[in-house]
N, C-alpha and C positions, 0 to 999 in steps of 0.2 A: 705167601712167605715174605714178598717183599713189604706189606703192611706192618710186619713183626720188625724187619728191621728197623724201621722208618722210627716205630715205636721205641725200640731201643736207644737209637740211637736219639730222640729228641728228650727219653728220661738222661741220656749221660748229660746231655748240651745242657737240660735244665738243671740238673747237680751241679755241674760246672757253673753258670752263671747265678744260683746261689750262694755257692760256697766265696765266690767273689766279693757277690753284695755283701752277705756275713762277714768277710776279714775286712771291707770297706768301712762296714759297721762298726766294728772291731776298735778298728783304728783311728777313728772319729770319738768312739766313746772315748778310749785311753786320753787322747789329744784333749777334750776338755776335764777329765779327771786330772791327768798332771797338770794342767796349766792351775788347778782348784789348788792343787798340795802345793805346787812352785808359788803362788800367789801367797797363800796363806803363808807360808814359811817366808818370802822376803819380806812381809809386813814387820811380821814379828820379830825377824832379826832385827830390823828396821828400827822398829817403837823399841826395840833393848838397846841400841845403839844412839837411838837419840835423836835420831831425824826426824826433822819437822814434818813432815807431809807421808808417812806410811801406808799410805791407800794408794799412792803413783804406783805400788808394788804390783797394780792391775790393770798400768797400761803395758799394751804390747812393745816389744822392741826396747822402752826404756828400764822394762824391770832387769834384761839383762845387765845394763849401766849399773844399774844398782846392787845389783851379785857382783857384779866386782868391786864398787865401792866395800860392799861387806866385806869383800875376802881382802881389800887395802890394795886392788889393781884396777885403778880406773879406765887402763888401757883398754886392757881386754876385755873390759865390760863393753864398751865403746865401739871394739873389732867386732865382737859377738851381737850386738846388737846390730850393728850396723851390715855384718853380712846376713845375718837372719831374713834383714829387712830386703836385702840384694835378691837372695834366696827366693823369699817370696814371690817378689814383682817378678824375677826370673820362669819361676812356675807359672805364675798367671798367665805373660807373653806367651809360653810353650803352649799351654793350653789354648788359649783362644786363637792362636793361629794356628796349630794344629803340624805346623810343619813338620819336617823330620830333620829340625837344624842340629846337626852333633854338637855345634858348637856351643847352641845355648844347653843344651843339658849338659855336656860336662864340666861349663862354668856353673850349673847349678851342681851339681855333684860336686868339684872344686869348693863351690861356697860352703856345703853342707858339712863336709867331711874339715873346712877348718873350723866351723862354728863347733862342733862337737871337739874338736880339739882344744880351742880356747873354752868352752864349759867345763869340759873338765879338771883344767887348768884352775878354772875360778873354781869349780867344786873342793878341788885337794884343796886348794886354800883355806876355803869354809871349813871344812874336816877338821885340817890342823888344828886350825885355832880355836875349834869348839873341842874335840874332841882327838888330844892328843895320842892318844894310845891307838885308835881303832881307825884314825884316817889314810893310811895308806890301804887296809884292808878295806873300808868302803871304797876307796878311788879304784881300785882292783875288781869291786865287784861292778863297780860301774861301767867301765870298759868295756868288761865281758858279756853285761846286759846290754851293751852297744846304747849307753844312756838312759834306757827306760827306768831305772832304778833309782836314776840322781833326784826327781822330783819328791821319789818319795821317805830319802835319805835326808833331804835337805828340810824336809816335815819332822820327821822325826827329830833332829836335833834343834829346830827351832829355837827351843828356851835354853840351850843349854850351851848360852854364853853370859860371862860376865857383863854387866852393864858398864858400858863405853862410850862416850860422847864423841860425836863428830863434828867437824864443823859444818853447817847448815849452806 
């Protein structure tokens, strides 16, 4: 009888640590899908707007700069990028040391939760100014998807701004 459990209990352990690997999976795929739709979509606002060099929309950390320049708030393109990049390095440190420092994760936590607040900040901007009727209902729906939405929002309206020059 106690082979039975042993059994049992190492099919639940191995459920449990696939259903891990699969949302790890999960989460890894989505991460390079929206960085594909968020690329493709700052290019293109980009090349409508007039900037010179619309393939920077695929470096990391600066295409946020550039989401803001779109929405006409260089600041917090600037803030968002620049904590994004805080964020990061912050994870890496936790990781490779491993420690249990509270303080570096709730300053990655602190970074993360205002990077999501200036995005969607630059987002409603975007919205507005493509698309005046339905941008507070996309900023709504973005919130509530806790972000996952905005990559693919921001695809979809892509072309659907007047052509505007900026300065270079």
């Amino acid at each position: 009888m106690g082979g039975f459990s042993v059994v049992v209990l190492m099919s639940i352990l191995s459920f449990i640590y696939l259903f891990f690997i699969a949302v790890f999976a999960g989460v890894v795929l989505y991460t390079i899908i929206s960085y594909i739709f968020q690329g493709i979509a700052i290019m293109c606002m980009s090349k409508n707007m007039g900037y010179k060099y619309p393939f920077t929309a695929w470096i990391p950390f600066y295409n946020k700069y550039l989401l803001g320049k779109i929405a006409g708030n260089k600041i917090m393109g600037v803030i968002s990028g620049v904590l994004s990049l805080i964020s990061v390095c912050l994870g890496i440190y936790f990781f490779i040391h491993k420690n249990s420092e509270i303080l570096i994760f709730a300053a990655i936590v602190i970074c993360l939760i205002i990077t999501f607040i200036t995005d969607t900040i630059i987002a409603h901007g975007i919205y507005k100014s493509h698309i005046k009727k339905c941008g507070d209902i996309l900023t709504v729906f973005n919130i509530l998807s806790l972000g996952l939405l905005r990559p693919i929002f921001l695809f979809i309206i892509r072309n659907k701004q007047k052509k505007v020059f900026v300065e270079q």
